[in-house]
C-alpha positions as CSV (number, residue, x, y, z in Angstrom):
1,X,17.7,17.3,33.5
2,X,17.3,20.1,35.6
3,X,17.7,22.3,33.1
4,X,14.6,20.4,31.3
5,X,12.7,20.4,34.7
6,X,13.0,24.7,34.7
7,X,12.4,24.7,31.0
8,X,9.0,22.7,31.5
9,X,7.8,24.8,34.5
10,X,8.8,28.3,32.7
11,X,6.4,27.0,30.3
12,X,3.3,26.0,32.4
13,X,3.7,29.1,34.6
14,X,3.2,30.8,30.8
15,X,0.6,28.6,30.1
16,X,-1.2,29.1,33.6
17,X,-0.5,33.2,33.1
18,X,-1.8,33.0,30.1
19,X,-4.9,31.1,31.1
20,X,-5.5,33.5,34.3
21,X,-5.2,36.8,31.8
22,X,-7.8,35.0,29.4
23,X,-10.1,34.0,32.0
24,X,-10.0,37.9,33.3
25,X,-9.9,39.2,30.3
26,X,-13.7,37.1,29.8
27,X,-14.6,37.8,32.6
28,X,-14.8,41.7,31.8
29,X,-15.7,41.5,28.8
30,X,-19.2,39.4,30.1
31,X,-19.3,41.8,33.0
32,X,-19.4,44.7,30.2
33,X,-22.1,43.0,28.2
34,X,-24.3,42.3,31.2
35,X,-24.2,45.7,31.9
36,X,-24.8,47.3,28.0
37,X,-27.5,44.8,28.7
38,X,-29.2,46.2,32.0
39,X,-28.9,49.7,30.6
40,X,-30.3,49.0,27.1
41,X,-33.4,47.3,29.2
42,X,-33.9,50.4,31.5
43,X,-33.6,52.7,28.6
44,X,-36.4,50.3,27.1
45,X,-38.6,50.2,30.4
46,X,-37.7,53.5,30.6
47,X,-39.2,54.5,27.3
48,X,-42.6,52.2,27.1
49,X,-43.4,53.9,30.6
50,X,-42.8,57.3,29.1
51,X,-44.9,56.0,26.1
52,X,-47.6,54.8,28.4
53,X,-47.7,58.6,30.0
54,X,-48.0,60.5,27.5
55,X,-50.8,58.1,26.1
56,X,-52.5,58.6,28.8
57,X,-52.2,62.2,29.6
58,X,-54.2,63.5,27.1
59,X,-56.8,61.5,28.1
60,X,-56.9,63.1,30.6
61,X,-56.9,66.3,29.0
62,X,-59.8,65.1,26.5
63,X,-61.5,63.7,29.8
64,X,-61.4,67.1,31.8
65,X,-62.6,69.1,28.7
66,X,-65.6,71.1,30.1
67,X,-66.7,72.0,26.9
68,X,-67.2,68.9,26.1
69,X,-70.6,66.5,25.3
70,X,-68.9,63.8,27.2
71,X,-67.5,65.2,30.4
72,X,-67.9,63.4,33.4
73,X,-66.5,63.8,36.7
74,X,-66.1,59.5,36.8
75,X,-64.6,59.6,33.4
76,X,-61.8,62.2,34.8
77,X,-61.2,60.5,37.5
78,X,-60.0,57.2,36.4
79,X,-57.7,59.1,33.9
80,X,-56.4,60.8,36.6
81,X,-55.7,57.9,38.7
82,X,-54.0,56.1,35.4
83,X,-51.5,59.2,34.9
84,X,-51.0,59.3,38.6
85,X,-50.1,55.2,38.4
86,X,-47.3,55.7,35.8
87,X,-45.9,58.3,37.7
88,X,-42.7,58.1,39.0
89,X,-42.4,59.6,42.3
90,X,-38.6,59.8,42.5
91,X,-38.6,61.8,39.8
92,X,-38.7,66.0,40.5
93,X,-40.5,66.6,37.1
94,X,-43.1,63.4,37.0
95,X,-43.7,64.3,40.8
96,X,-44.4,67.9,40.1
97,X,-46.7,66.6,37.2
98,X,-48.6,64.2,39.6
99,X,-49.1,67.6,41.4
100,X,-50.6,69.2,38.1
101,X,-52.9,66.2,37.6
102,X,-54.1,67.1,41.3
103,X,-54.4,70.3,40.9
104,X,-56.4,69.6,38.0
105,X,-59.1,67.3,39.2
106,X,-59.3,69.4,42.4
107,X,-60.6,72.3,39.6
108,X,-62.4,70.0,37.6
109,X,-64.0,69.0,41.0
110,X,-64.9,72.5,42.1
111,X,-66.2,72.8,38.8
112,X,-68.7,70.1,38.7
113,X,-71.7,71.8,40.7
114,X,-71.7,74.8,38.3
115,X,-72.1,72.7,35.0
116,X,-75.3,73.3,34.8
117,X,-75.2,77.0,35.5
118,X,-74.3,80.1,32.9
119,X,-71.3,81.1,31.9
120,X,-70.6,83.9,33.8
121,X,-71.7,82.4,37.3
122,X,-68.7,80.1,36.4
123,X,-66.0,81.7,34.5
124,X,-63.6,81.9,37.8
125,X,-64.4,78.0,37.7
126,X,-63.7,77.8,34.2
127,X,-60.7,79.7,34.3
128,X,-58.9,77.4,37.2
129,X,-59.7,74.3,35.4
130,X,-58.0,75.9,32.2
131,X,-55.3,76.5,33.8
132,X,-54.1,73.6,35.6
133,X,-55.2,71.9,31.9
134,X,-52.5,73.9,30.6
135,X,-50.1,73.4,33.8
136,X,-50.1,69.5,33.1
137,X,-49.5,70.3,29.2
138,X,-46.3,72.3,30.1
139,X,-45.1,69.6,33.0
140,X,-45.9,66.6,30.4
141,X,-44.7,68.7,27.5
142,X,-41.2,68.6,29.6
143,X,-41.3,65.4,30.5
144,X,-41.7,64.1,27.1
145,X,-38.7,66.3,25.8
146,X,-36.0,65.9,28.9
147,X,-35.0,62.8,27.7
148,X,-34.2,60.1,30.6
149,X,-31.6,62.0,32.5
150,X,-32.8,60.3,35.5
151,X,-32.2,57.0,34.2
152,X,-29.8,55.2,36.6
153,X,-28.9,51.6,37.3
154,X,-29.4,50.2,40.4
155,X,-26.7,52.0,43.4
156,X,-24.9,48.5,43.3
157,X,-23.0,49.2,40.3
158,X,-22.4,52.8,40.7
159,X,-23.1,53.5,36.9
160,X,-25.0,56.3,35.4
161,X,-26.8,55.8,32.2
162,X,-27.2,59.3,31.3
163,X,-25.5,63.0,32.2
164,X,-27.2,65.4,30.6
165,X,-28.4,68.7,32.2
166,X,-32.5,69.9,31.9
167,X,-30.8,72.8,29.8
168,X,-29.5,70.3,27.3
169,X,-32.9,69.4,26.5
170,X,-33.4,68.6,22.6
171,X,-34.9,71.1,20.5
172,X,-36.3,71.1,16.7
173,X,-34.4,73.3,14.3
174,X,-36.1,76.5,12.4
175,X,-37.4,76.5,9.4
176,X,-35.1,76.7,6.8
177,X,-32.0,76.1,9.5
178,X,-31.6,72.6,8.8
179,X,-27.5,72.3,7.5
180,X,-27.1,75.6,7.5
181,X,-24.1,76.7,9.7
């Protein structure tokens, strides 16, 4: 009988090991899946913003156009104060673009009480609000090709969605180059 009796509780400390690896076993495995989950929704947040920006930066551009029929200083404005919105300050390269977009309605700004006069009296004007037109390009143009290296999930869980370097930006093939080796 007591041979039975060690036999029987051999077994249910089996069965109750077995139970405890199974139910740690779930356990990560729904851990694992939450998390695939978090990530693939800040990728997806992450990307509708970006989408968002860069829908709204060249209406800005368009906006700030001097040479345009429909420029207006209002009209400028509230494009600048929609890129500046989806802006994430946190990030070096969307910060520095807020900067641009600053920079560029400061220009537009100065610009504004010389429309009406010739060319030349404004070209210096002109000039400075081409520039920082171009200067937001170039920051959005990076933005829109650094992929989401800043990407993280929240300092809790000590994960980091993404590792690559600015230098390992992505960048379109030549002409011709495509499976060529």
């Amino acid at each position: 009988m007591k041979d039975t009796l060690q036999v029987a509780l051999i077994g249910l400390a089996g069965v109750g090991l077995g139970g405890a690896i199974t139910l740690l076993s779930q356990a990560m495995n729904i851990r694992a899946q939450n998390r695939h989950r978090r990530e693939e929704e800040l990728r997806s947040i992450r990307e509708q913003r970006r989408a968002r920006m860069l829908d709204a930066v060249p209406g800005l551009l368009e906006a700030a156009d001097i040479q345009s029929d429909s420029f207006s200083y209002t009209a400028v404005l509230r494009h600048v104060h929609h890129s500046q919105l989806l802006l994430d300050p946190h990030e070096k390269e969307e910060r520095n673009l807020a900067v641009s977009i600053s920079r560029l309605a400061w220009a537009v700004h100065e610009y504004i009480p010389l429309q009406s006069q010739d060319i030349g009296d404004k070209s210096m004007e002109a000039q400075e609000v081409l520039g920082a037109q171009a200067e937001v390009t170039e920051r959005c143009r990076r933005i829109a090709w650094s992929g989401a290296a800043g990407l993280t999930l929240p300092e809790w869980t000590g994960l980091q969605l993404f590792s690559a370097s600015p230098s390992q930006t992505p960048c379109l093939p030549l002409r011709g180059s495509v499976g060529k080796m």
